[in-house]
C-alpha positions in Angstrom: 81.2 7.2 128.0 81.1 7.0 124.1 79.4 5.4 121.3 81.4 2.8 120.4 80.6 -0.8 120.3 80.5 -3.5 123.0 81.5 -6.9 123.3 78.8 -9.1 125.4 78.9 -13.2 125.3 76.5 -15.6 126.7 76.3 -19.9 125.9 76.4 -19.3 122.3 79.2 -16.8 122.1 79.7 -13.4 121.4 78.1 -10.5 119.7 78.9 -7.0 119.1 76.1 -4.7 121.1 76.1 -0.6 120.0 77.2 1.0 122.8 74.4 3.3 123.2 72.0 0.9 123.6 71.1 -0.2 127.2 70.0 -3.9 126.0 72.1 -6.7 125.4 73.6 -10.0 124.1 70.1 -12.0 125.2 68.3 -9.0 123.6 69.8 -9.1 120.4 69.5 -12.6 119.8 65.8 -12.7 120.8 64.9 -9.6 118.7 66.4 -11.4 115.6 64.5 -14.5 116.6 61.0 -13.1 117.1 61.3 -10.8 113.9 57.1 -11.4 113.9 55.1 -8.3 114.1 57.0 -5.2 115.2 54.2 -5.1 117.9 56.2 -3.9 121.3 55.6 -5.6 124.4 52.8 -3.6 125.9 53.7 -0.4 127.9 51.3 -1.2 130.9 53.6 -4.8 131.5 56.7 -3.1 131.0 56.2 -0.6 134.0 54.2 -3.8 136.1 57.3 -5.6 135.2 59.7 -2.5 137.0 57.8 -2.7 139.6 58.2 -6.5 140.3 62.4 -6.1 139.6 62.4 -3.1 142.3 60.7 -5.4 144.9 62.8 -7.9 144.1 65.9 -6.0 144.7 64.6 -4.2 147.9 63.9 -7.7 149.2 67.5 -9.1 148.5 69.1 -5.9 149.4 66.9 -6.1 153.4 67.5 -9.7 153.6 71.7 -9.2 153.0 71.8 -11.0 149.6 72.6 -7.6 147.7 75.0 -4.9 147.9 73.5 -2.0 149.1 74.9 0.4 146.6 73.4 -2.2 143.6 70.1 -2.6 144.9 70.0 1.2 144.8 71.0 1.7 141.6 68.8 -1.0 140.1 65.8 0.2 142.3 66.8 3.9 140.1 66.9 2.5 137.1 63.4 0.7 137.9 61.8 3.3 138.6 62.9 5.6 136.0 61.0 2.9 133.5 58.2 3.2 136.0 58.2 6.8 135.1 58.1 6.1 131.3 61.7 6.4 130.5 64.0 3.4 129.1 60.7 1.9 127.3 62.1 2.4 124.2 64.9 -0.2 124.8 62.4 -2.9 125.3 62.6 -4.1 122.0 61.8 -7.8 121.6 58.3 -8.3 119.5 55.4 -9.2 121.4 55.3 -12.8 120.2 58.2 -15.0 121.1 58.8 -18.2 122.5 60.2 -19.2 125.7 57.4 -18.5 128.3 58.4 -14.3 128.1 62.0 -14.9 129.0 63.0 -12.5 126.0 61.2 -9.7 127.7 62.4 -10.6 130.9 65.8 -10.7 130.0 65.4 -7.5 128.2 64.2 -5.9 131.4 67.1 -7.3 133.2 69.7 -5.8 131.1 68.1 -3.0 130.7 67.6 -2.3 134.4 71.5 -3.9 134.8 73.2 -1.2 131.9 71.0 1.9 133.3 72.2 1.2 136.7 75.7 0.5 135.9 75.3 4.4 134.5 74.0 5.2 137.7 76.8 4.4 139.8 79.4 5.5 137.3 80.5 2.5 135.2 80.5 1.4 131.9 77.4 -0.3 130.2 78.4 -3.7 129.9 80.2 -3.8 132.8 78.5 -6.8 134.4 81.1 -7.1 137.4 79.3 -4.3 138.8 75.8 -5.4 138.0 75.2 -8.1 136.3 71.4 -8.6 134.3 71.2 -12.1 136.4 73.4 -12.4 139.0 72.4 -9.4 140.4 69.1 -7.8 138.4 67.8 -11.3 138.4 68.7 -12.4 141.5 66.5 -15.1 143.4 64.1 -15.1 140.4 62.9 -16.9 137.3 61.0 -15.2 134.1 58.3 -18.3 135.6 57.8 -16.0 138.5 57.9 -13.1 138.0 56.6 -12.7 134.3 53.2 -14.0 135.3 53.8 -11.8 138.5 53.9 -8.8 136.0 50.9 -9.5 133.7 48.9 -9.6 137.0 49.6 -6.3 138.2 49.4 -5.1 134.6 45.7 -6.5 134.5 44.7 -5.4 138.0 45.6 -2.2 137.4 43.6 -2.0 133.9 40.6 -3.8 135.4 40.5 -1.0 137.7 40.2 1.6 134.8 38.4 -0.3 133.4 35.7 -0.5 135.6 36.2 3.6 136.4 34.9 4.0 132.8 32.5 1.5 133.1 30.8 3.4 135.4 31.1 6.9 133.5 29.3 5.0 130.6 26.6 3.4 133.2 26.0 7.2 134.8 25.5 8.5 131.3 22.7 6.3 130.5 21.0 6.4 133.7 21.2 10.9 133.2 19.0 9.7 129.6 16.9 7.3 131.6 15.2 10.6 133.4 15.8 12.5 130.5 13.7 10.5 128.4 11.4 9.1 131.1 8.3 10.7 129.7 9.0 10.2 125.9 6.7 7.1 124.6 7.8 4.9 122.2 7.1 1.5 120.5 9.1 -1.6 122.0 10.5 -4.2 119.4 10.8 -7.4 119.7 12.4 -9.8 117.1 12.5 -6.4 115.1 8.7 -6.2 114.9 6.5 -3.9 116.7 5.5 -4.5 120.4 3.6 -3.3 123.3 4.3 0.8 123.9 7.0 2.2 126.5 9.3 4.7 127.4 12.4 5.6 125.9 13.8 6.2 129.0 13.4 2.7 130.0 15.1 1.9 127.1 18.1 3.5 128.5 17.3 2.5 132.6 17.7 -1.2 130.9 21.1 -0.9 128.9 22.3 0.9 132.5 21.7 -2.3 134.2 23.6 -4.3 132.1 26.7 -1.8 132.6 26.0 -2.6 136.4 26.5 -6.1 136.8 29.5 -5.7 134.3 31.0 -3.4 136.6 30.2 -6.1 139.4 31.7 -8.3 137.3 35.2 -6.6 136.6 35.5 -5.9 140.0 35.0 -9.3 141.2 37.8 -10.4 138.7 40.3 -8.4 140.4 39.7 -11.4 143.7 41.2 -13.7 141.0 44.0 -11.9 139.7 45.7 -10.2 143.1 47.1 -13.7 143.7 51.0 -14.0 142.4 53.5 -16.9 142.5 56.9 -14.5 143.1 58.5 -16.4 145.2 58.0 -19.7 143.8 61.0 -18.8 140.8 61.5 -22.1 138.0 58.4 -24.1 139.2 56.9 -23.2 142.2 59.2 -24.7 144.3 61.4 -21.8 145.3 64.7 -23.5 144.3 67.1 -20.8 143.7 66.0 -18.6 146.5 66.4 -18.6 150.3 62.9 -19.3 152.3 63.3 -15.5 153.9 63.2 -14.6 150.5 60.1 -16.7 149.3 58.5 -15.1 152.1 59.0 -11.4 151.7 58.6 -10.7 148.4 55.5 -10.6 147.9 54.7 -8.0 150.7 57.9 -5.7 149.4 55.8 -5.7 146.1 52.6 -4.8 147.5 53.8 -2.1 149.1 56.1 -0.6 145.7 52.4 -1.2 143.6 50.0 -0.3 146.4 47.9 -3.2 145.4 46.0 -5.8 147.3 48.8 -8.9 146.2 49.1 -11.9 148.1 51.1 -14.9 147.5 50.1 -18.0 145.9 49.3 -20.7 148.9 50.6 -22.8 146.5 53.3 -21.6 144.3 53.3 -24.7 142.2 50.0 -24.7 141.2 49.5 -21.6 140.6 52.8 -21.4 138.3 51.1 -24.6 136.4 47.9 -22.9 135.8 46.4 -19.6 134.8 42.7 -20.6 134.5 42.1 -17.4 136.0 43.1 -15.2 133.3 40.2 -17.5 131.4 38.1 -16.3 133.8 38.6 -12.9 133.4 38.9 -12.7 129.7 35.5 -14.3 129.9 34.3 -11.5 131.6 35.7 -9.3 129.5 33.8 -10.9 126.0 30.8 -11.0 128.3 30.7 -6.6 128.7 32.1 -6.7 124.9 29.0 -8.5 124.3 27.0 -6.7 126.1 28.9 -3.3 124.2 28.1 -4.2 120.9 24.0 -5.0 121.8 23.5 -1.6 122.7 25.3 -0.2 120.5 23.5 -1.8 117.4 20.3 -0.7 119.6 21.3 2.7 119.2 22.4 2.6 116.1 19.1 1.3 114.7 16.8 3.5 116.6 19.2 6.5 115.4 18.4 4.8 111.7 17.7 7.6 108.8 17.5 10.0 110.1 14.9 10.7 106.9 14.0 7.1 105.6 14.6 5.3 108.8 13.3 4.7 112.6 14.8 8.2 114.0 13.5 8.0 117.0 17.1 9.3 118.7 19.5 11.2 117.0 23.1 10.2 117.9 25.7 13.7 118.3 27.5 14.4 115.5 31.1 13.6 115.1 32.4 13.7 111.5 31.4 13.7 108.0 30.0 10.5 106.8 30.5 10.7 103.5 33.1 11.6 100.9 30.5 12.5 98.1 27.0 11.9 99.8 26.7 16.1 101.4 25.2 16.2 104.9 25.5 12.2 105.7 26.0 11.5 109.1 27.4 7.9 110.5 27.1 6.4 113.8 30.9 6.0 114.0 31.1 6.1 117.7 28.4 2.9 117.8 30.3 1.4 114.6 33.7 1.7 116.6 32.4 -0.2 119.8 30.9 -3.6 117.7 34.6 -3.2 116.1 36.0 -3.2 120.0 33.7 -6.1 120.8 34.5 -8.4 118.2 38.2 -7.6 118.7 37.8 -8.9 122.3 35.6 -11.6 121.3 38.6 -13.0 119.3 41.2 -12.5 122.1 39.1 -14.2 124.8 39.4 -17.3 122.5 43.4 -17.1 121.5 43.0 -16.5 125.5 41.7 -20.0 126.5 43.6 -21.8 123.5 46.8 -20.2 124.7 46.3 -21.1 128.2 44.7 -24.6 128.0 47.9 -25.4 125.8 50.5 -25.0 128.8 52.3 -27.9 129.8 52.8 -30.0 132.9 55.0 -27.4 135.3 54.5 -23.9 133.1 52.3 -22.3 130.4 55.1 -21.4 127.5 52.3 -19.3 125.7 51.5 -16.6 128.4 53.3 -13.4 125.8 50.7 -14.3 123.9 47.9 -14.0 126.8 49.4 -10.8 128.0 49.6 -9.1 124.5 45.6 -10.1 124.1 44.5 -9.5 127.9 46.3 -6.0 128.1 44.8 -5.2 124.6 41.7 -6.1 125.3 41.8 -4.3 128.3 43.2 -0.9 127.0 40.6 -1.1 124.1 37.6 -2.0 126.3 38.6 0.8 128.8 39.1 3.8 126.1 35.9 2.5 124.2 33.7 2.9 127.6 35.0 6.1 128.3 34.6 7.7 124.2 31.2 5.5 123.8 30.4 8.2 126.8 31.5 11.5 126.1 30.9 10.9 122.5 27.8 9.0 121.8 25.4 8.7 124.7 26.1 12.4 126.3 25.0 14.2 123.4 21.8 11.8 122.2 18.9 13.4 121.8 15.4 12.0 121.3 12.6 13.4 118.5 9.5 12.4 120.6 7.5 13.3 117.9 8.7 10.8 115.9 8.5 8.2 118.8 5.2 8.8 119.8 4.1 9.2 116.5 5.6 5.1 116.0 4.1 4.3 118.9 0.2 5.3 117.8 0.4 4.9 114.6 1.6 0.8 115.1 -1.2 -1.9 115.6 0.8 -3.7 118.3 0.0 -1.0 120.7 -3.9 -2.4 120.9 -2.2 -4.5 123.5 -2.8 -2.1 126.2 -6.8 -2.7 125.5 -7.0 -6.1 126.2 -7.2 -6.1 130.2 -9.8 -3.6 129.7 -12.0 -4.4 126.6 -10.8 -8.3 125.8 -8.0 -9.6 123.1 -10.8 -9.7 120.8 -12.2 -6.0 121.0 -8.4 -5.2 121.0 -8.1 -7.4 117.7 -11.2 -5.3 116.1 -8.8 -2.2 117.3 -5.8 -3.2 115.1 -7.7 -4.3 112.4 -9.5 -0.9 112.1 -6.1 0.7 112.2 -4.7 -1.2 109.5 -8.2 -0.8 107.4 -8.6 2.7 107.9 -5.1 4.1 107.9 -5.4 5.7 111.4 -3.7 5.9 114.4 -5.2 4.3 118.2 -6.5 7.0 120.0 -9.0 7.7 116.9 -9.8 3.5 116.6 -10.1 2.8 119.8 -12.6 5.6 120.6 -14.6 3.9 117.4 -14.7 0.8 118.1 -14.4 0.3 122.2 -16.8 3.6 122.9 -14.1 4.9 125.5 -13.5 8.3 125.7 -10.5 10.2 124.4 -9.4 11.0 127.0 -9.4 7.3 128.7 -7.7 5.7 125.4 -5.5 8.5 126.1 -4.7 7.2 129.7 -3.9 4.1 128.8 -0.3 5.2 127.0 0.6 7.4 129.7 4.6 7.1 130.6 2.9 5.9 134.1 0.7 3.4 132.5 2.9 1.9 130.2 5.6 1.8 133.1 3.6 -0.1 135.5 4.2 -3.5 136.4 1.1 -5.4 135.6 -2.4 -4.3 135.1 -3.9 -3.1 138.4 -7.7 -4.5 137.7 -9.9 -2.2 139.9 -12.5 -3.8 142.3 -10.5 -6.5 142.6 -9.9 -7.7 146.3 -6.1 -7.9 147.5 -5.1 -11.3 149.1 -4.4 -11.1 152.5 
């Protein structure tokens, strides 16, 4: 088998393919079309997409619709692209036309030319294999391109929500870290009433737990497919055994929870669920970039700032300030969130621009989906092991905040009134001194009971336990 060139032809005539190359005619033609971003078609489809070919050919070759020899050699070829080989001849750009029949007739001649190697023919040879009378067979790029995206997104939702829960675990290890360290709480960035720094950290751990919930409940929208259904939903084009098997061949190749659209139809027409999921996704981005401008504010200084926590150290700051420090890591994730932010809208635009029996605009939700996906799952995971791992509090500095801010005469007011309290914060500010030494002035408690009432257990309580007072029964 040489180098030299190929002759392929398709409705619009011919073109001369390199010979070395496993794509062809439809290929070529769609990667001088979509000349648009050089951005490949992501890697995560690609292999979802190998997946959903090899089921498709196990299915036809069980049911007596294709030569044994061919569904073996396609099933081969499949799986060598499952294994990260043959990518690199999936070449048509990420945004085309056509509903994502460019990459699906890339995949199909890719999968046809490799397996026409494996059995010992010529690429190009199509009477052995050919990309859609025998690669394609029984199928449409309406079926099984959305087919694809799905397993791609189940699969990253899943890692996803793995890394979710390292960065969840990693707060919750600060939460007792920092459970006796007391600090001033801010609210519209102005001191509040005192509290922990650990609960600071027990409440951004929260947040990471119903986001978790949430990604895991979006994988109950997205295990539903419509292979099967081919053009429409219908299933014209394909024999009922078919329509039927598919779907369970699949879940057995992917080892995922898939089940078939009830109705194929509908769910070809609509991908409001992808919506759904993209809305969860902005949600935890949102989410993402709160805490991380918490952190990054509390971390603030570390000299002329807040500096309550000091966030590790990953890299220089500066290229002429010496010793400054960033919070990259933090500065990275509100980059990550707004990315997402934007793709959750280009998300629902794309999707609530399909017309009546398909949605031609789904490359477009796969590039963004898969993105965001990727993006969100690597930023959990670094946000981890590289910011919150290594944070460190100065409880000095904290405490010192905490006393030294008028806002803390809050914690008088159940037990001298709001206007003894008032006297309190007014001394402070009058004086330039910190509570324990006003509130012992002014209230006549002790130092040691002034002392008692910023406690990490007093602070923490829920309500104000007012002794004497009689339980209802």
């Amino acid at each position: 088998m040489g180098t030299e060139s190929r002759i392929e032809k398709d409705i619009l005539g011919v073109r001369e393919i390199p010979g070395d190359e496993y794509w062809g005619i439809h290929t070529a033609r769609a990667f001088e079309n979509f000349s648009i971003s050089g951005r490949k078609i992501p890697r995560e489809l690609i292999i979802a997409f190998a997946n959903v070919k090899r089921a498709c050919a196990v299915t036809n070759n069980k049911l007596g619709y294709l030569d044994r020899h061919i569904s073996e050699a396609i099933e081969k070829a499949c799986r060598e692209i499952e294994e990260n080989d043959l990518i690199s001849s999936i070449i048509v750009d990420a945004y085309q036309g056509g509903a994502g029949t460019s990459t699906n007739l890339n995949m199909c001649e890719v999968v046809a030319n490799r397996a026409l190697e494996i059995m010992k023919h010529q690429k190009g040879d199509y009477r052995k294999c050919d990309p859609l009378e025998h690669v394609n067979l029984h199928q449409s790029t309406n079926d099984t391109y959305p087919t694809a995206l799905r397993i791609a997104v189940f699969r990253l939702l899943k890692k996803l929500e793995q890394n979710i829960t390292i960065l969840q675990e990693s707060f919750q290890e600060k939460e007792k870290e920092f459970a006796k360290c007391i600090k001033i709480a801010r609210t519209e960035l102005m001191d509040a009433v005192p509290m922990t720094l650990g609960r600071s950290f027990g409440a951004w751990a929260e947040v990471l737990s119903r986001d978790r919930w949430r990604i895991f409940k979006c994988t109950e929208r997205i295990r539903v497919i419509n292979l099967g259904g081919t053009a429409i939903g219908t299933g014209m084009g394909a024999p009922q055994d078919y329509v039927f098997r598919v779907a369970d061949e699949l879940r057995v190749i992917t080892d995922l929870p898939l089940s078939r659209a009830e109705n194929l139809l509908e769910a070809t027409q609509n991908q409001d669920a992808l919506v759904e999921v993209m809305g969860m996704l902005k949600t935890h981005a949102m989410n993402l970039m709160k805490i991380s401008g918490d952190l990054r504010m509390m971390a603030m200084g570390p000299d002329g700032g807040i500096g309550e926590i000091h966030l590790p150290a990953v890299q220089s700051g500066s290229s002429i300030m010496p010793n400054k420090i960033n919070p990259v890591m933090a500065e990275m994730i509100t980059q990550v969130a707004i990315q997402v932010s934007g793709h959750e809208h280009a998300v629902a635009w794309a999707l609530g621009s399909g017309q009546m029996e398909l949605n031609a605009f789904l490359p477009l939700v796969a590039l963004d989906m898969i993105e965001s996906l990727v993006i969100l799952g690597n930023a959990n995971f670094l946000m981890a092991e590289k910011c919150v791992k290594g944070i460190t509090a100065d409880e000095e500095q904290c405490r010192g905040h905490a006393i030294r801010s008028r806002a803390i005469a809050t914690v008088l007011v159940p037990v001298v009134g709001y206007h003894k309290a008032t006297e309190v914060a007014k001394h402070m500010q009058d004086n330039n001194c910190d509570f324990i030494t006003a509130a012992h002035k002014i209230t006549r408690l002790s130092l040691e009971a002034c002392e008692a009432l910023i406690t990490p257990e007093a602070v923490n309580a829920l309500g104000t336990i007012r002794k004497g007072k009689k339980e209802h029964e």
